[in-house]
DRENKEDREN-666928 format. One line per 10 residues: number of its first residue (from 1); for each residue x, y, z of N, C-alpha, C. Coordinates in Angstrom, 3 decimals. Layout:
NUM) X:Y:Z:X:Y:Z:X:Y:Z ~ ...
END
This chain:
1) 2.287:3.624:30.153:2.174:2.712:29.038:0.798:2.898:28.399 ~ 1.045:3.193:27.066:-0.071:3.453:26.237:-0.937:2.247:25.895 ~ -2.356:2.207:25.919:-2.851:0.549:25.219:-4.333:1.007:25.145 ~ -4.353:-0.165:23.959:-5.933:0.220:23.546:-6.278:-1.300:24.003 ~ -7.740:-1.114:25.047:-8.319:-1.759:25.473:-9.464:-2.737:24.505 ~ -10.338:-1.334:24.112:-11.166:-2.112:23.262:-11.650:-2.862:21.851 ~ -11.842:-4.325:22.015:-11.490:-5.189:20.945:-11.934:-4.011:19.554 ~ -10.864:-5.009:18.882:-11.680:-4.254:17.365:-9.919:-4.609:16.316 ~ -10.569:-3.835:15.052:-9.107:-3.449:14.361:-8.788:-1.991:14.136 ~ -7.620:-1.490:14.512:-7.343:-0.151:13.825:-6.096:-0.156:12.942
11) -6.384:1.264:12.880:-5.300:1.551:11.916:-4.516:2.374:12.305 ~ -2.819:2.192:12.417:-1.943:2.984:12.936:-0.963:3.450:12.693 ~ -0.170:4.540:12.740:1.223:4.744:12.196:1.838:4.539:12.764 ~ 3.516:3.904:12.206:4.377:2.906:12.573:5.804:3.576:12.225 ~ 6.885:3.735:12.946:8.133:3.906:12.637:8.799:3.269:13.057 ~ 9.959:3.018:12.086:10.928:2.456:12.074:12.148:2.860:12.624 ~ 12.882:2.565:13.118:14.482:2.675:13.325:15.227:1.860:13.569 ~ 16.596:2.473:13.747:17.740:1.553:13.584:18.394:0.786:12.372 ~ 19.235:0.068:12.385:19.343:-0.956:11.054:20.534:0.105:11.073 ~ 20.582:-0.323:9.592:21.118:0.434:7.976:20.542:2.021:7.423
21) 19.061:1.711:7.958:18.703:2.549:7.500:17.608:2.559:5.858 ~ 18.534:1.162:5.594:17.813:1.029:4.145:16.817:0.190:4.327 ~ 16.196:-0.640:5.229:14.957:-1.334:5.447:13.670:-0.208:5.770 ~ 12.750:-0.902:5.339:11.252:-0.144:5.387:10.495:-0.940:6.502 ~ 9.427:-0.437:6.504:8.322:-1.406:6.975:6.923:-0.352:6.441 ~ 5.554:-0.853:6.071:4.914:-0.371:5.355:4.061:0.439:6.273 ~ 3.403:1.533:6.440:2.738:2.122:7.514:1.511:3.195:6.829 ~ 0.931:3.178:7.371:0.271:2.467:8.583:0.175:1.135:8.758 ~ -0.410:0.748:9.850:-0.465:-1.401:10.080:-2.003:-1.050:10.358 ~ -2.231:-2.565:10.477:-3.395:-3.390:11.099:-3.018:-3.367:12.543
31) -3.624:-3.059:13.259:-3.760:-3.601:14.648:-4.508:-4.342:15.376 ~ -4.725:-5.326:15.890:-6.054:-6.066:16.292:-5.837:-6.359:17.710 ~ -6.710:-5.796:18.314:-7.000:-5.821:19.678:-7.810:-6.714:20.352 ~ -7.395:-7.784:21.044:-8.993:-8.952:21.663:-8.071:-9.612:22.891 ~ -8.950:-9.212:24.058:-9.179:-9.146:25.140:-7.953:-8.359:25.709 ~ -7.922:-7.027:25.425:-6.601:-6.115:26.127:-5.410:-6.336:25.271 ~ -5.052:-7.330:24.281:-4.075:-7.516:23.614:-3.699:-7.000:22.757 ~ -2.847:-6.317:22.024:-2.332:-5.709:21.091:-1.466:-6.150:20.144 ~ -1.876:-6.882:18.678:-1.318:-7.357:17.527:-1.174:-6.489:16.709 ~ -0.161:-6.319:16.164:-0.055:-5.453:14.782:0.700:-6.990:13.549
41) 0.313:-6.384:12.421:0.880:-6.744:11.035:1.751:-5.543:10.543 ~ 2.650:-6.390:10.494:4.306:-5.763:10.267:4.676:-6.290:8.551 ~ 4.788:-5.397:7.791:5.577:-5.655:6.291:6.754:-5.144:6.355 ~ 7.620:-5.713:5.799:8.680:-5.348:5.547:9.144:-4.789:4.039 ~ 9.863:-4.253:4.013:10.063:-3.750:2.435:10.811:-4.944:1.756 ~ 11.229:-5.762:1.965:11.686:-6.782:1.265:11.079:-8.308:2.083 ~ 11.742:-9.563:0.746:10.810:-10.717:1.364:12.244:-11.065:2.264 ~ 13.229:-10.672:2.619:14.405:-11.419:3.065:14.344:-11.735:4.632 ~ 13.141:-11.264:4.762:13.454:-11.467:6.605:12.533:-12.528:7.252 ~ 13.552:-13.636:7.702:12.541:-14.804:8.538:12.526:-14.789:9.491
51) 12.308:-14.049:10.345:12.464:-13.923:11.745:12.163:-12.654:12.362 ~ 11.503:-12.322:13.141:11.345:-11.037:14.047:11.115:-11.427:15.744 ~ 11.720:-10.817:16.626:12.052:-11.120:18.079:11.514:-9.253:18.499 ~ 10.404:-10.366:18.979:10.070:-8.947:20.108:9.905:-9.119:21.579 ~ 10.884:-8.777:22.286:10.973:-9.414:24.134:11.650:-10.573:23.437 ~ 10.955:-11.601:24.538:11.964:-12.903:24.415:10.893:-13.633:23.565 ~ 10.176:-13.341:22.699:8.958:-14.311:21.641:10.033:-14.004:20.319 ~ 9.761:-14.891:19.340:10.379:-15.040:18.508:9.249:-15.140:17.347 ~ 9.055:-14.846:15.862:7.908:-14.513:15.142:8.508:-14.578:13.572 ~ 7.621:-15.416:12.671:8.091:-15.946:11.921:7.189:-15.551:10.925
61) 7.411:-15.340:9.716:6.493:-14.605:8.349:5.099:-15.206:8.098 ~ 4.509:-14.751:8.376:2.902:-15.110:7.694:2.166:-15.426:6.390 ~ 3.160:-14.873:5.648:3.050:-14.901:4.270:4.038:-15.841:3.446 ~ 3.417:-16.588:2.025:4.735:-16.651:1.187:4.727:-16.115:0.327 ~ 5.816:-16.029:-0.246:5.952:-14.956:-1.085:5.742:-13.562:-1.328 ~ 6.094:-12.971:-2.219:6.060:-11.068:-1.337:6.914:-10.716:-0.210 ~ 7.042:-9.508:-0.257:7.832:-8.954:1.322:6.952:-9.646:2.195 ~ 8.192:-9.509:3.355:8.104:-10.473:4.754:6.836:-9.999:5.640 ~ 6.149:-10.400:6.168:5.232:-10.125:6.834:4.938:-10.924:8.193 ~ 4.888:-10.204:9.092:4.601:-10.859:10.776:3.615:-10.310:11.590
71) 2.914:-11.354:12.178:2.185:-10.544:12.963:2.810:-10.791:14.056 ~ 2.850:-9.570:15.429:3.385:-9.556:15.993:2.848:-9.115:17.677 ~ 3.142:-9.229:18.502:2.552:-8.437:19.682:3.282:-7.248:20.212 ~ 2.370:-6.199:20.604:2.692:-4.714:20.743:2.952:-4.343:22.145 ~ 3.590:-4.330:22.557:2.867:-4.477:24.454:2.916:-2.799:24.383 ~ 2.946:-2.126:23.969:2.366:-0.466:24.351:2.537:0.342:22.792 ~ 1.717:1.540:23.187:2.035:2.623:22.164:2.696:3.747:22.754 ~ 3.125:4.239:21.943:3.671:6.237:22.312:5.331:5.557:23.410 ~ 5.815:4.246:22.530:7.033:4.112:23.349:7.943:3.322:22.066 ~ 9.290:3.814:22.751:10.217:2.432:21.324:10.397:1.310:21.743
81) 9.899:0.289:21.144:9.930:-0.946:21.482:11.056:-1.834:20.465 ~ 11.904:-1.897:21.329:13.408:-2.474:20.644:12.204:-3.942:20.299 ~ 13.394:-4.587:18.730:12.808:-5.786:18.371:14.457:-5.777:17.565 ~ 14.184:-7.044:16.931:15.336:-7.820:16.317:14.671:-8.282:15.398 ~ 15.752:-8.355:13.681:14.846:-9.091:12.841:15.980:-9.659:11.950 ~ 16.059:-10.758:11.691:16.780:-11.374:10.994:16.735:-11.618:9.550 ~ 17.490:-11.529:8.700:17.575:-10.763:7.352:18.817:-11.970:6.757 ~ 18.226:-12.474:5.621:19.148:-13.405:4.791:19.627:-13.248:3.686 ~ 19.423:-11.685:3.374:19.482:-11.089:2.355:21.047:-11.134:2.131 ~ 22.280:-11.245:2.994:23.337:-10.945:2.987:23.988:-12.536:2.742
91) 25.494:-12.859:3.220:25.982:-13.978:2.624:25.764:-15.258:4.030 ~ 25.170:-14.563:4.952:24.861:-15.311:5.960:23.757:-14.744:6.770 ~ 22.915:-15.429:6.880:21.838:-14.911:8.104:22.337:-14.303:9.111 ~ 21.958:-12.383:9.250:22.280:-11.665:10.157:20.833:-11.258:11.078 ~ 21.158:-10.634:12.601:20.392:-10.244:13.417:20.423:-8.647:13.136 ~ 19.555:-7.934:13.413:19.455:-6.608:13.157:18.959:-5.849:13.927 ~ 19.653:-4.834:14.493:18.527:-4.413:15.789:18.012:-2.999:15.372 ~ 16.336:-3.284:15.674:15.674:-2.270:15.151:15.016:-1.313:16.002 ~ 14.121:-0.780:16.633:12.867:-0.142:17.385:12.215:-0.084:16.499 ~ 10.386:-0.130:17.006:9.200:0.581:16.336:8.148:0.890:17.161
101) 7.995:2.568:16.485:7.223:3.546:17.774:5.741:3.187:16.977 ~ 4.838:2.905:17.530:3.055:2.934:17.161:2.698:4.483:17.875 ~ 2.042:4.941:16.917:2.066:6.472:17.429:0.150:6.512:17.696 ~ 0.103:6.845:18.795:-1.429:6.555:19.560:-2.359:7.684:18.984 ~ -1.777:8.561:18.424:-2.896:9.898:18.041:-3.040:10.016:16.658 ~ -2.299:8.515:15.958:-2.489:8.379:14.381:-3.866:7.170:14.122 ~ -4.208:6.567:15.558:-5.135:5.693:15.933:-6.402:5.548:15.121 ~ -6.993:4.934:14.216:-8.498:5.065:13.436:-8.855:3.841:13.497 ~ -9.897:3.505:14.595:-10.843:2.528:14.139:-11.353:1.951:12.983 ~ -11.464:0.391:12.469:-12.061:0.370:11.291:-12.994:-0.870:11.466
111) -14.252:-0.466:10.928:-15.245:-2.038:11.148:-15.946:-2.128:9.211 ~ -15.135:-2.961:8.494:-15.456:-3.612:7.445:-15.135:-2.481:6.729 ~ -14.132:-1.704:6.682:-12.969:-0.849:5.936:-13.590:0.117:6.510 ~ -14.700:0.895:6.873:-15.111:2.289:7.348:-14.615:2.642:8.513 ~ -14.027:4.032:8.196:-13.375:4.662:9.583:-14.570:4.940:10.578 ~ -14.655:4.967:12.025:-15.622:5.272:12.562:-15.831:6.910:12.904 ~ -14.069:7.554:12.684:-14.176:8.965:11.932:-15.290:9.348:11.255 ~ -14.951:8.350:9.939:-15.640:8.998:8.717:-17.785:8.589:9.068 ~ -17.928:7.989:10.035:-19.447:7.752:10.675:-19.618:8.773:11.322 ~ -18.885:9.297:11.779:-18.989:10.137:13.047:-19.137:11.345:12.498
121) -18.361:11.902:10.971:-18.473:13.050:10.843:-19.790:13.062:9.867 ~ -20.558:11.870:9.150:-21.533:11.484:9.232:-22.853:11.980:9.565 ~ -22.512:11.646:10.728:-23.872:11.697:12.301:-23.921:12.981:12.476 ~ -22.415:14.075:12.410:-22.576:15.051:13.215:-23.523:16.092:11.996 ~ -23.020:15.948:10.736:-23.574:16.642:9.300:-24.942:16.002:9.480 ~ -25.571:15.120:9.684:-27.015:14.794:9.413:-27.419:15.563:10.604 ~ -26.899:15.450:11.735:-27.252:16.206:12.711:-27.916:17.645:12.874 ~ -26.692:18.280:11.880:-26.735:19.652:11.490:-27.944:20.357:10.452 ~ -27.976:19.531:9.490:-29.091:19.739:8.884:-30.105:19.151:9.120 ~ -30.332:18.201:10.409:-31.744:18.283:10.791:-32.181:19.344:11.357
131) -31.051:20.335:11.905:-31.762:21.445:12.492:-31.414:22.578:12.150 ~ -31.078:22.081:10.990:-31.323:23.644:10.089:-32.668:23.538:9.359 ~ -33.267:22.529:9.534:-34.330:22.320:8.840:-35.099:22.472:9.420 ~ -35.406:21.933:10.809:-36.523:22.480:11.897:-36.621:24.022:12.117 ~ -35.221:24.376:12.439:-35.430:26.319:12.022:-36.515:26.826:11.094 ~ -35.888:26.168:9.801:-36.627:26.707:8.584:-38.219:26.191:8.789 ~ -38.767:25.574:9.280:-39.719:25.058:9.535:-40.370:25.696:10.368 ~ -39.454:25.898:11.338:-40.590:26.878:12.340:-40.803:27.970:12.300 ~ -39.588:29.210:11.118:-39.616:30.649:10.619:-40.715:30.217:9.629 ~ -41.400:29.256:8.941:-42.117:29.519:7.664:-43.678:29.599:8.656
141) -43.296:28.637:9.924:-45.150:28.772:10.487:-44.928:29.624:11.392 ~ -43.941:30.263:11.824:-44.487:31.451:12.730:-44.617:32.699:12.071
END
Protein backbone atom coordinates (compact mmCIF):
# COMPACT_ATOMS: atom_id res chain seq x y z
CA UNK A 1 0.00 0.00 0.00
CA UNK A 2 1.21 3.18 -1.38
CA UNK A 3 0.99 6.51 1.08
CA UNK A 4 2.44 9.70 1.45
CA UNK A 5 3.42 10.35 4.91
CA UNK A 6 4.53 13.79 4.88
CA UNK A 7 2.07 16.66 5.74
CA UNK A 8 1.73 19.10 2.98
CA UNK A 9 -0.47 19.50 -0.38
CA UNK A 10 0.25 17.79 -3.68
CA UNK A 11 -0.66 17.43 -6.80
CA UNK A 12 -1.79 14.21 -8.44
CA UNK A 13 -3.11 12.29 -11.32
CA UNK A 14 -6.39 10.69 -11.00
CA UNK A 15 -8.37 8.06 -13.07
CA UNK A 16 -11.44 7.25 -13.46
CA UNK A 17 -13.42 4.12 -14.19
CA UNK A 18 -16.35 2.32 -14.48
CA UNK A 19 -19.86 3.99 -14.88
CA UNK A 20 -21.14 4.74 -18.39
CA UNK A 21 -18.23 5.88 -19.24
CA UNK A 22 -19.59 9.36 -19.89
CA UNK A 23 -18.71 10.87 -16.37
CA UNK A 24 -15.36 12.77 -15.84
CA UNK A 25 -13.63 13.77 -12.89
CA UNK A 26 -11.06 16.69 -13.31
CA UNK A 27 -7.27 15.63 -12.91
CA UNK A 28 -4.99 16.23 -11.57
CA UNK A 29 -6.52 16.79 -7.68
CA UNK A 30 -5.43 18.43 -4.57
CA UNK A 31 -4.24 16.11 -2.12
CA UNK A 32 -3.72 17.07 1.46
CA UNK A 33 -1.87 15.08 3.71
CA UNK A 34 -1.89 15.81 7.86
CA UNK A 35 -0.83 13.43 10.18
CA UNK A 36 -0.40 10.20 7.70
CA UNK A 37 -3.83 10.96 6.19
CA UNK A 38 -4.65 11.19 2.73
CA UNK A 39 -7.50 13.71 1.33
CA UNK A 40 -7.99 14.37 -2.15
CA UNK A 41 -10.61 16.96 -3.88
CA UNK A 42 -12.62 15.15 -6.33
CA UNK A 43 -14.65 17.26 -9.30
CA UNK A 44 -16.86 15.84 -11.14
CA UNK A 45 -17.74 16.79 -14.67
CA UNK A 46 -21.18 17.62 -13.88
CA UNK A 47 -23.07 19.31 -10.75
CA UNK A 48 -25.54 16.12 -10.58
CA UNK A 49 -23.83 14.11 -8.03
CA UNK A 50 -24.76 14.29 -4.18
CA UNK A 51 -23.17 11.71 -2.81
CA UNK A 52 -19.83 9.79 -3.00
CA UNK A 53 -19.16 6.43 -0.76
CA UNK A 54 -15.75 5.45 -0.29
CA UNK A 55 -15.47 2.10 2.15
CA UNK A 56 -18.33 2.40 4.38
CA UNK A 57 -17.96 6.69 4.81
CA UNK A 58 -20.38 8.36 2.87
CA UNK A 59 -19.32 12.15 1.39
CA UNK A 60 -21.34 14.85 0.35
CA UNK A 61 -20.43 18.01 -2.15
CA UNK A 62 -18.43 20.82 -0.84
CA UNK A 63 -19.43 23.17 -3.13
CA UNK A 64 -22.68 24.97 -4.42
CA UNK A 65 -23.13 25.37 -7.45
CA UNK A 66 -20.77 24.27 -10.36
CA UNK A 67 -19.86 20.58 -10.88
CA UNK A 68 -19.99 18.38 -7.83
CA UNK A 69 -17.12 18.48 -5.72
CA UNK A 70 -15.96 16.20 -2.57
CA UNK A 71 -13.40 15.95 -0.55
CA UNK A 72 -12.69 12.69 0.15
CA UNK A 73 -10.27 10.14 1.93
CA UNK A 74 -7.65 8.11 -0.07
CA UNK A 75 -6.50 5.20 1.96
CA UNK A 76 -3.60 4.32 -0.71
CA UNK A 77 -2.03 5.15 -4.07
CA UNK A 78 -0.81 2.92 -7.12
CA UNK A 79 -4.23 0.80 -6.28
CA UNK A 80 -8.16 0.90 -7.54
CA UNK A 81 -10.09 2.02 -4.98
CA UNK A 82 -13.77 1.01 -5.74
CA UNK A 83 -16.17 4.08 -4.58
CA UNK A 84 -19.88 4.71 -5.37
CA UNK A 85 -21.40 7.95 -6.42
CA UNK A 86 -24.79 8.86 -6.68
CA UNK A 87 -26.05 10.86 -9.62
CA UNK A 88 -29.63 12.62 -9.93
CA UNK A 89 -29.11 13.47 -13.16
CA UNK A 90 -31.54 10.64 -14.33
CA UNK A 91 -35.46 10.27 -13.43
CA UNK A 92 -34.52 8.91 -10.05
CA UNK A 93 -31.49 9.04 -7.88
CA UNK A 94 -29.09 6.25 -9.06
CA UNK A 95 -25.87 4.55 -7.35
CA UNK A 96 -22.94 4.16 -9.70
CA UNK A 97 -20.08 2.10 -9.27
CA UNK A 98 -16.89 3.61 -10.08
CA UNK A 99 -12.87 3.00 -9.14
CA UNK A 100 -10.15 5.75 -8.90
CA UNK A 101 -6.41 4.96 -9.35
CA UNK A 102 -4.06 8.11 -7.72
CA UNK A 103 -1.01 7.40 -9.65
CA UNK A 104 2.15 7.92 -7.09
CA UNK A 105 4.87 8.86 -9.80
CA UNK A 106 2.50 11.78 -11.12
CA UNK A 107 3.10 13.08 -7.30
CA UNK A 108 4.31 17.14 -7.12
CA UNK A 109 4.53 18.83 -4.03
CA UNK A 110 3.14 22.33 -3.80
CA UNK A 111 3.79 25.11 -1.01
CA UNK A 112 1.80 28.45 -2.09
CA UNK A 113 1.38 27.19 -5.87
CA UNK A 114 5.33 26.46 -6.39
CA UNK A 115 6.31 23.03 -7.34
CA UNK A 116 9.19 22.01 -5.10
CA UNK A 117 10.36 20.44 -8.61
CA UNK A 118 10.44 23.67 -10.04
CA UNK A 119 12.90 24.92 -6.54
CA UNK A 120 14.83 22.15 -6.93
CA UNK A 121 15.68 22.54 -10.50
CA UNK A 122 16.34 26.06 -9.23
CA UNK A 123 19.04 25.15 -6.63
CA UNK A 124 20.57 22.65 -8.90
CA UNK A 125 21.11 25.62 -12.02
CA UNK A 126 22.38 28.19 -9.36
CA UNK A 127 24.45 25.47 -8.25
CA UNK A 128 25.93 24.97 -11.59
CA UNK A 129 26.86 28.28 -12.35
CA UNK A 130 28.36 28.93 -9.17
CA UNK A 131 30.93 26.71 -10.33
CA UNK A 132 31.31 27.51 -13.50
CA UNK A 133 32.19 30.66 -12.20
CA UNK A 134 34.76 29.69 -9.62
CA UNK A 135 36.50 27.73 -12.64
CA UNK A 136 36.55 30.85 -14.55
CA UNK A 137 37.95 32.53 -11.65
CA UNK A 138 40.58 30.43 -10.88
CA UNK A 139 41.81 29.92 -14.93
CA UNK A 140 41.95 33.95 -15.00
CA UNK A 141 44.45 33.94 -11.61
CA UNK A 142 46.39 31.06 -12.37
Amino acid sequence: MTKITENGEYMIDVNLSGGSGKAKITSPVKLTVRDGEMNARIEWSSPSYDRMDVGETSYYPVNDGGNSQFDIYVPALDEEIPIRAETVAMSEPHMIDYSLYFDSATVRSVRGGTSFFVVGVIAVAAAALAVILERRHRSKNA
